[in-house]
C-alpha positions in Angstrom: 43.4 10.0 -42.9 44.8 13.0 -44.7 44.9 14.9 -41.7 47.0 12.3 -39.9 48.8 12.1 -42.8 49.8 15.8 -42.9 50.2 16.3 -39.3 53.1 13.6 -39.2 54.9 14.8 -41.9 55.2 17.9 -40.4 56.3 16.5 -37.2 59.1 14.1 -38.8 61.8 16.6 -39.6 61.2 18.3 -35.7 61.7 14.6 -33.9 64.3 13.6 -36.1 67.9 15.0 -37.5 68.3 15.4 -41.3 70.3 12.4 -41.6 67.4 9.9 -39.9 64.9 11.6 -42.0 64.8 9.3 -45.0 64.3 6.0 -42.9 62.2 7.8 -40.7 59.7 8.7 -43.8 59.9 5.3 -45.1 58.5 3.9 -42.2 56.0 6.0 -41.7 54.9 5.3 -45.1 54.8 1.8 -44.5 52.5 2.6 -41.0 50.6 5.5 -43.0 49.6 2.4 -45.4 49.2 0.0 -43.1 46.7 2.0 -40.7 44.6 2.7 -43.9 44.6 -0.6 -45.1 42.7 -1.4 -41.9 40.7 1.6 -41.8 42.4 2.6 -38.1 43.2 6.5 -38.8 40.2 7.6 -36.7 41.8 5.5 -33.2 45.0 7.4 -34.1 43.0 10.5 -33.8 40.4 9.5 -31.2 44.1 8.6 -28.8 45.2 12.4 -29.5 42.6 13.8 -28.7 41.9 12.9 -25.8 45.7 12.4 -24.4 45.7 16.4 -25.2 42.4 17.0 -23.5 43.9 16.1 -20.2 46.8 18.1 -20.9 44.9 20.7 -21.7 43.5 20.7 -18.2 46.9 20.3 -16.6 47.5 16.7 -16.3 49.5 14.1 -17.7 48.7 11.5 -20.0 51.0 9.3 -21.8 50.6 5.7 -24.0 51.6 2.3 -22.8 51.7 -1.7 -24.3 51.9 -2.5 -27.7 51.0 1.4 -28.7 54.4 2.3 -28.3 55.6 0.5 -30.9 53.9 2.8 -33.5 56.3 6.0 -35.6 52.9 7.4 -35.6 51.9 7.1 -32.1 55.3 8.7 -30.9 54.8 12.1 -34.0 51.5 12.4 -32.4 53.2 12.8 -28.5 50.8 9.6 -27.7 54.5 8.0 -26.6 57.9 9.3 -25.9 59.9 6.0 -26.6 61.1 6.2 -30.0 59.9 2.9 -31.6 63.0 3.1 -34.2 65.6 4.3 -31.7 64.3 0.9 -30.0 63.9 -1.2 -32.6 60.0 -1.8 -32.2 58.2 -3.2 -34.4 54.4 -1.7 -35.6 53.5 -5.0 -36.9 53.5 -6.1 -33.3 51.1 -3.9 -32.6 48.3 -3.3 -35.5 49.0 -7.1 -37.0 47.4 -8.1 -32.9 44.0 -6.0 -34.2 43.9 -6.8 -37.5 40.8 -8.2 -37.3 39.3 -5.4 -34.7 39.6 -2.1 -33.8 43.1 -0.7 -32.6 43.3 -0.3 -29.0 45.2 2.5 -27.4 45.7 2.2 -23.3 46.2 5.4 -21.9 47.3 6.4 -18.4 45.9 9.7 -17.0 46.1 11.7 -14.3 44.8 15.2 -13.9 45.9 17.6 -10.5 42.7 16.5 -8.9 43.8 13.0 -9.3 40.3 12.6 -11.2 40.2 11.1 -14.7 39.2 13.0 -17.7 36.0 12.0 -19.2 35.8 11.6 -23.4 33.5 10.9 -25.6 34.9 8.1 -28.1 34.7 8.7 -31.8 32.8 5.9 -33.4 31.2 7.1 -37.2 33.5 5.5 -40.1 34.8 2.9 -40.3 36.7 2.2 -37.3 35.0 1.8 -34.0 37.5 3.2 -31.9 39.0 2.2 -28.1 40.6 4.0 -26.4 41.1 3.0 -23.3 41.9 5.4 -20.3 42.7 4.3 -16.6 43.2 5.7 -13.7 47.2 6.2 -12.9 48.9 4.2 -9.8 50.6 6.2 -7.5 53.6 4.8 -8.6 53.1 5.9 -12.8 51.6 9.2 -10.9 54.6 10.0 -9.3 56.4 12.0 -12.5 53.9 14.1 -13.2 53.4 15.0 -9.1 57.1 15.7 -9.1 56.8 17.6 -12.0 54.1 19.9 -10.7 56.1 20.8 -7.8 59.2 21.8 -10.1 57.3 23.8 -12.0 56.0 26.1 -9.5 59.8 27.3 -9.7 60.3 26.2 -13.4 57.5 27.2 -15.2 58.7 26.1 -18.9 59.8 22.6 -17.0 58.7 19.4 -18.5 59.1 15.7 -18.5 59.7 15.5 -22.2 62.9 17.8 -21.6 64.5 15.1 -19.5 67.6 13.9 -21.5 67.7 10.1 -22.3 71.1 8.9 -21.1 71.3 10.8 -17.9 74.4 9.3 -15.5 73.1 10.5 -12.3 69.7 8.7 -12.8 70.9 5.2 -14.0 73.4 5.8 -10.9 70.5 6.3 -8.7 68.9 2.9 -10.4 71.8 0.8 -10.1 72.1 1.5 -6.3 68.9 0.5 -6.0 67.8 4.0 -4.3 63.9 2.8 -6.0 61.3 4.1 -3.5 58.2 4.8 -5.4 59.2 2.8 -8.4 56.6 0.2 -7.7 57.9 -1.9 -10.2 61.3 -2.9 -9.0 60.6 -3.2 -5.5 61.0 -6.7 -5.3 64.3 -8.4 -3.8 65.0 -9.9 -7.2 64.7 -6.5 -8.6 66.8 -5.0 -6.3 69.6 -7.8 -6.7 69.4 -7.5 -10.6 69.7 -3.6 -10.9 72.6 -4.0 -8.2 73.9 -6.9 -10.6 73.6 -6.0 -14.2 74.0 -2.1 -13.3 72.0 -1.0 -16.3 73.2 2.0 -18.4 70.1 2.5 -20.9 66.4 1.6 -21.2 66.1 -1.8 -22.9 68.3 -3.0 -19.9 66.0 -1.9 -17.6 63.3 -3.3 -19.7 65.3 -6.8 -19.6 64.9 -6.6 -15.8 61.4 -6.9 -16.0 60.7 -8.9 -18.2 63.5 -11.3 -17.1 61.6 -11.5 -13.7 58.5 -12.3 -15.1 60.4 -15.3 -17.3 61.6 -16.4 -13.5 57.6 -16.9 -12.4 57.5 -19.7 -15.4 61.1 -20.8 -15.9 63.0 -20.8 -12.2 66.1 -20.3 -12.9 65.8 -18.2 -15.7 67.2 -15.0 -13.3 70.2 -17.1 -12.7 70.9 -18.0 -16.1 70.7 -14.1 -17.0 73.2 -13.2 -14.2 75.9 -15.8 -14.5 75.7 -14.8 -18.2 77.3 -11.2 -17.4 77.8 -8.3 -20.0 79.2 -10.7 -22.5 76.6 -12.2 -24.1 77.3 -15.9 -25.0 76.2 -17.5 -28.4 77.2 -20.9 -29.9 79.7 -20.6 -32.3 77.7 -22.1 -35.1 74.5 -19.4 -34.6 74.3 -16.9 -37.8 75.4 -13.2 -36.9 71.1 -12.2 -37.2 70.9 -14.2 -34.2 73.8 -12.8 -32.6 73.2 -9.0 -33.2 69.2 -9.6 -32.4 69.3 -11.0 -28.6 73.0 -8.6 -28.1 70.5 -6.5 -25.8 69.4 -9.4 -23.8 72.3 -11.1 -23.4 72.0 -14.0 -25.8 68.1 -14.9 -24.2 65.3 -14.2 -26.1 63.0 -12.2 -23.6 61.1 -10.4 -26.3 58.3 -10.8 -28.7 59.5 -8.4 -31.5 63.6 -10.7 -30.8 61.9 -13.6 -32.0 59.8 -11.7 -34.8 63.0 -10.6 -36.1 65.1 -13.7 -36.1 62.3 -15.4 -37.6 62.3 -12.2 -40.4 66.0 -12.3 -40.9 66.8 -16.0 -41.2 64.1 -17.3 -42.8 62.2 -14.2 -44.6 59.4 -14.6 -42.4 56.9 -11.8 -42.6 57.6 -9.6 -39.6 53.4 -10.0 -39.5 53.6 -13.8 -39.7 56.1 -13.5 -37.1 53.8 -12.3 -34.5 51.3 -14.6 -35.6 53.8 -17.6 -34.9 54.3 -16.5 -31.3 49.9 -16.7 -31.0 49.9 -20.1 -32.4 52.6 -21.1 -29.9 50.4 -19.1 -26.9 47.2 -20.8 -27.8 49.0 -24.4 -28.1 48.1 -24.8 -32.1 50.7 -27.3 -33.2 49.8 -27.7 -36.2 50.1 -24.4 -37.0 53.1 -24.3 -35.5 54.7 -27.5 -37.0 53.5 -25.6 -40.4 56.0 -22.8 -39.0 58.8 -24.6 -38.6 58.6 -26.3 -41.9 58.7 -23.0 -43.6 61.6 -21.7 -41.4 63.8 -25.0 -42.1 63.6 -25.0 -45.5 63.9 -21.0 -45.9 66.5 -20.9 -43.5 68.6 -23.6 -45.1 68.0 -21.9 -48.5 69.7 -19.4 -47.0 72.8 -21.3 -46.1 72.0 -22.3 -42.6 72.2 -25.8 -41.6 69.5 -28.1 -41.4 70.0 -29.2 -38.1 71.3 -26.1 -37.0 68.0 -24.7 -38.3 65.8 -27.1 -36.6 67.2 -26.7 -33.0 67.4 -22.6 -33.6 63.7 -23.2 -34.2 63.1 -25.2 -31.2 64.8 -22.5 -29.0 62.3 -20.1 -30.3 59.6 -22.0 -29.8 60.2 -22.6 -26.1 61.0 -19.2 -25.4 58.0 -18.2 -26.8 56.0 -18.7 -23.8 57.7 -17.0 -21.8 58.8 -13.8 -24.0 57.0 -10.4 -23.5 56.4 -7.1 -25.6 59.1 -4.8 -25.8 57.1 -1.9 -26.3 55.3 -2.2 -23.0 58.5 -3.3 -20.8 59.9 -0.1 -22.5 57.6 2.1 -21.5 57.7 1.1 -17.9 61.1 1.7 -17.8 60.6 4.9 -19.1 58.7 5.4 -16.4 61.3 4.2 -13.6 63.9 6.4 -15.5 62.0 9.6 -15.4 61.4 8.8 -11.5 65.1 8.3 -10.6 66.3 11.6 -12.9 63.5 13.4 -10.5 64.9 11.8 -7.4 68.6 12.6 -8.2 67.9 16.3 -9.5 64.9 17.1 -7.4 65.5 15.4 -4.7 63.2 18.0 -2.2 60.7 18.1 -4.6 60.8 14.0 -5.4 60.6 13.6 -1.3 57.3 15.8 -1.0 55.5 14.2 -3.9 56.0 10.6 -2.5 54.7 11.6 0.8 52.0 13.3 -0.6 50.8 10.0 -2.9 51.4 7.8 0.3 48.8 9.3 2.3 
């Protein structure tokens, strides 16, 4: 743990500018704690090494789901989403193991296409998973494109890409997608041509938006007609308002609800997550015992009572239906390093999807 410890702390002032530092370091304080707590540091170390045993042999490997969420897990180079640049939240992610080991899913991909082998870490006290799969041809496609770049561009590297890039998102929002096998649907098309997204989460929105549409029809609709202005009742609390301003008023998210639920009513950010389980698994009581303490926390707070009950409501349906930001995030990630690729390396980009369709 004091390894992990150290290694972060020397990485926070590289990944973040002197003015971020302090907030930085107070949250990973608050992970550092939390992963001992639960006795998880070996995972954390297990997941490095072996995402920088396949790079070591020339391939790729990067983090997806809930492990994004985690300060640690992006100063360790397991992610490249910035969990506070995002606004994830780590209880999403350890608070769902609590009561097991962490698990880290890794996608890998060496040149050879094969997968490296590891050897978990299991003495201590955490029994560690890390999970490794093989990646589609679709999450391959980066690091393919990559390889060709750098036979040019030796020093070249995906982490170099710069995050707000205007010829990729213009390449997304014509919907020039081949290989992104995420949004080749024609509702994906329709809403990258219709919400012409300008930075990750909205890209993230699209997917999970077209997931809500499998359960809610309609749904899509709703998130169209609702345009770039998002709409909000005049008597919902400014929490609300600035919480769902990503998503358009809808709550689409896990950590959305985790937060309203935190800022309205003092909920635990832990409990939060737990709330959204109980909902999953159809335990009303617990839930009922949820929206007790929400009602009478919120109204403590100066919200109405009946304003408080049918904001609670809201929630609750749209549980069911709302996803993990951290894993939405990192596949569109994934579509943004693609389209950057295609629009700068277009040569290249053409040569590596021909050579993964084969």
């Amino acid at each position: 743990m004091d390894r992990l410890r150290q290694y972060c702390e020397e990485r926070l002032p590289i990944m973040y500018q002197p003015e971020e530092q302090s907030w930085a370091g107070l949250r990973l304080h608050q992970e550092l704690k939390a992963i001992h707590a639960y006795g998880q540091g070996l995972a954390f170390e297990e997941a490095q090494r072996l995402a920088q045993r396949v790079r070591d042999q020339g391939g790729f490997c990067r983090l997806i789901g809930a492990g994004c969420s985690s300060l640690v897990s992006y100063l360790l180079s397991l992610s490249d989403i910035d969990p506070i640049a995002h606004g994830l939240l780590f209880e999403r992610f350890l608070e769902a193991n609590s009561l097991r080991t962490v698990q880290f899913q890794l996608v890998s991909c060496l040149k050879d296409g094969a997968v490296a082998d590891h050897q978990p870490i299991t003495e201590g006290l955490s029994n560690c998973a890390v999970r490794i799969q093989q990646a589609t041809p679709s999450e391959a496609l980066p690091g393919r494109i990559a390889e060709q770049i750098r036979l040019n561009d030796h020093s070249f590297n995906l982490t170099s890409i710069p995050q707000h890039d205007e010829m990729a998102y213009a390449t997304v929002r014509a919907g020039h997608i081949e290989g992104f096998v995420q949004f080749q649907s024609l509702d994906a098309r329709r809403l990258l041509s219709d919400i012409k997204p300008r930075c990750l989460t909205e890209i993230a929105a699209i997917k999970a938006i077209l997931i809500a549409e499998d359960d809610e029809p309609g749904t899509l609709d709703e998130f169209i007609r609702r345009g770039a202005t998002q709409h909000h009742s005049e008597s919902e609390e400014w929490q609300v308002q600035v919480t769902l301003n990503e998503t358009r008023g809808m709550i689409l998210f896990q950590e959305q609800i985790m937060l309203i639920l935190n800022r309205l009513a003092d909920i635990p950010l832990s409990e939060g997550y737990s709330f959204i389980k109980a909902v999953c698994k159809r335990q009303w009581e617990r839930v009922a015992t949820f929206r007790e303490w929400f009602v009478v926390a919120a109204v403590g707070n100066g919200m109405n009572e009946q304003e408080a009950l049918t904001l609670f409501e809201n929630i609750r349906n749209s549980s069911t239906r709302a996803v993990c930001k951290a894993h939405h995030l990192s596949e569109a990630t994934l579509a943004y390093q693609t389209a950057f690729l295609k629009s700068h390396f277009p040569r290249e980009f053409e040569r590596s999807l021909q050579i993964i369709q084969q």
